[in-house]
N, C-alpha and C positions, 0 to 999 in steps of 0.2 A: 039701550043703545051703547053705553060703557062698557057692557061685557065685551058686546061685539068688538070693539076696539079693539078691549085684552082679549079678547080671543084671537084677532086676526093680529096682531102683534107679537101675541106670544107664537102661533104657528109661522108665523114670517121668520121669526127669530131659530125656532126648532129645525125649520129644513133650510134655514141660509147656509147651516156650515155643510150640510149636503149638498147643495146644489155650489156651492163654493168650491169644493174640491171634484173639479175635472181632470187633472192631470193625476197621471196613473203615480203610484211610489215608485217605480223604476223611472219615469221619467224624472222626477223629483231627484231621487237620486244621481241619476248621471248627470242634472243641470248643476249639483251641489259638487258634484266629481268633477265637473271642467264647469270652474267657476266665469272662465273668458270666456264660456260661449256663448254665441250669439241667442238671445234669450227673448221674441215678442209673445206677446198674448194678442189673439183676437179675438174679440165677440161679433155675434152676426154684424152690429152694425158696423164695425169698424171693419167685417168682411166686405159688406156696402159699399163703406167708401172706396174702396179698394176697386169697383165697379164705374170708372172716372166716365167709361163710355157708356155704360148705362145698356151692359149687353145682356138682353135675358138671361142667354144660355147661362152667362157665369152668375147670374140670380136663382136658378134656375139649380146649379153645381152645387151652391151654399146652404140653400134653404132649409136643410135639415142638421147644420149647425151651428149647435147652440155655444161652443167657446172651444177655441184652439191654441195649444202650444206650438211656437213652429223653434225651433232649439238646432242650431249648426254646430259641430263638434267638429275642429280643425284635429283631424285625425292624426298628422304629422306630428305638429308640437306638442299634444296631449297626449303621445306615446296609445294612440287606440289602434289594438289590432283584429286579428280573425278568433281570437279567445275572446275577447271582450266582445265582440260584436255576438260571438254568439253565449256567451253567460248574460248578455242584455234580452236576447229572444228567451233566454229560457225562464229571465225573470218577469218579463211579461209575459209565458205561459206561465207561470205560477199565480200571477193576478185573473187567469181565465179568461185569458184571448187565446183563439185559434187562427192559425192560420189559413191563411186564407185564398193570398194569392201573390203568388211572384213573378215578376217579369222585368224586360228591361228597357229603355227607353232612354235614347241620345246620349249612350254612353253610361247609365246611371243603373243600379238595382233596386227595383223596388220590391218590397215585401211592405205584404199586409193583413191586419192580423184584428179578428173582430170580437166582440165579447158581445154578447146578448144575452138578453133575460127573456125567457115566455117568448122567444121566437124573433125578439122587437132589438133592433139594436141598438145598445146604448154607448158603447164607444168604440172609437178607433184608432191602430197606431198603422202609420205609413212611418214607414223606415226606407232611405233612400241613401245608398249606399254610393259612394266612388272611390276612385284610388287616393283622394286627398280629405273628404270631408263625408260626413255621415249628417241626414239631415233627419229629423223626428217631427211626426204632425204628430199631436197626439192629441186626438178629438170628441168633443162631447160630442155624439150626435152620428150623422153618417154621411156619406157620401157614396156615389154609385161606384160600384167598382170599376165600372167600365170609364169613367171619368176621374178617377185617381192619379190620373199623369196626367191628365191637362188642368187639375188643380193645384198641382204642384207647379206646373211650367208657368200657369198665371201668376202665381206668389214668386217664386226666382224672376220672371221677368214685369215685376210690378217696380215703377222707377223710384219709390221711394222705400221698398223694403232690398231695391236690388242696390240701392245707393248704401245701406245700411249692411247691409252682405258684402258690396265692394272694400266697405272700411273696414270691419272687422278680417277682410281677408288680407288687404292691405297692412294692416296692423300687427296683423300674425307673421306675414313676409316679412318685414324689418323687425320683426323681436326675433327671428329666426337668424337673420343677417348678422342682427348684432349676436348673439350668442355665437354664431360662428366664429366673429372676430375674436370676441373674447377668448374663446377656444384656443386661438392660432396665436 
C-alpha cells in the first residue's frame, strides 16, 4: 500500500508542472511585456462562479475548459501596434496554432487560432482586437467556435470582471492625463 502512495505521488508530482503550464510562452511573454496589464486566471470552477444565474447554455460554453488567461493590453499607453499585433500571431504560429477563424463583432476583431494533437484540441487563443485595447483568452481546453463571441461578451459583461476592467481602464486614463500634463 506504501508504494502506491509513492507511486501516485511521485506521478502527481511528474505531470503537475505539465498540467501547470497552460498559457502558451507568447502569452507569457506579452503579460511580462505590459507588465499593467490586466492579468486574471480562471479555472473551470471559477468559470462557474461566473455562472450567478445558473444558465446552462453558459455551462454548457465552459465545459471543455480546463484553465484560462484572459490578459487586457491598453494598446495606447503600451505603444502596441499593427507590427506587434502581428509578430504576436506569428509567435503563436510558431508554438503550432492555426488559424482558424476570424470575424468581427460589436466593433471588435476576433481571431482564433487552435493547436491540436491527434485531431483533439488542446488549446486555444482568441485574440480580440479594437482601436484602444487587445484582449487574449488563452485557453486549456476548447470552446465552440461558433460560441467564441458570446464567451467573450459573457466575460466583458460579467459585473465583477467588468468592474475590474472598468479600473484598470480608468487607471490607464489618468496615468495618461497626467503624463500629458507633465508633457505640457
Amino acid at each position: 500500500m506504501r508504494y502506491v502512495v509513492l507511486f501516485v505521488v511521485c506521478f502527481v508530482m511528474w505531470t503537475y508542472p505539465q498540467q501547470a503550464k497552460a498559457q502558451t510562452e507568447t502569452t507569457i511573454a506579452l503579460n511580462k511585456r505590459f507588465e499593467n496589464a490586466l492579468s486574471l486566471y480562471f479555472y473551470k470552477n471559477t468559470l462557474r462562479m461566473l455562472n450567478q444565474s445558473e444558465n446552462r447554455e453558459f455551462d454548457d460554453l465552459i465545459k471543455d475548459i480546463e484553465k484560462m488567461k484572459f490578459l487586457v493590453v491598453d494598446k495606447v499607453s503600451g505603444n502596441f501596434g499593427a507590427s506587434d499585433y502581428k509578430k504576436l500571431v506569428n509567435d503563436y504560429k510558431g508554438e503550432s496554432y492555426e488559424e482558424i477563424m476570424t470575424s468581427r463583432f460589436e466593433g471588435k476583431n476576433f481571431d482564433v487560432y487552435l493547436k491540436e494533437k491527434s485531431g483533439i484540441t488542446k488549446g486555444m487563443i482568441i485574440l480580440v482586437n479594437d482601436s484602444t485595447d487587445l484582449y487574449v483568452l488563452d485557453i486549456l481546453g476548447r470552446v465552440e467556435l461558433n460560441k467564441v463571441s458570446k464567451l467573450f461578451k459573457t466575460i466583458d459583461n460579467s459585473a465583477e470582471i467588468g468592474k475590474l476592467i472598468k479600473t484598470f481602464s480608468d487607471d490607464h486614463e489618468s496615468r495618461d492625463r497626467q503624463r500629458s500634463i507633465d508633457k505640457n
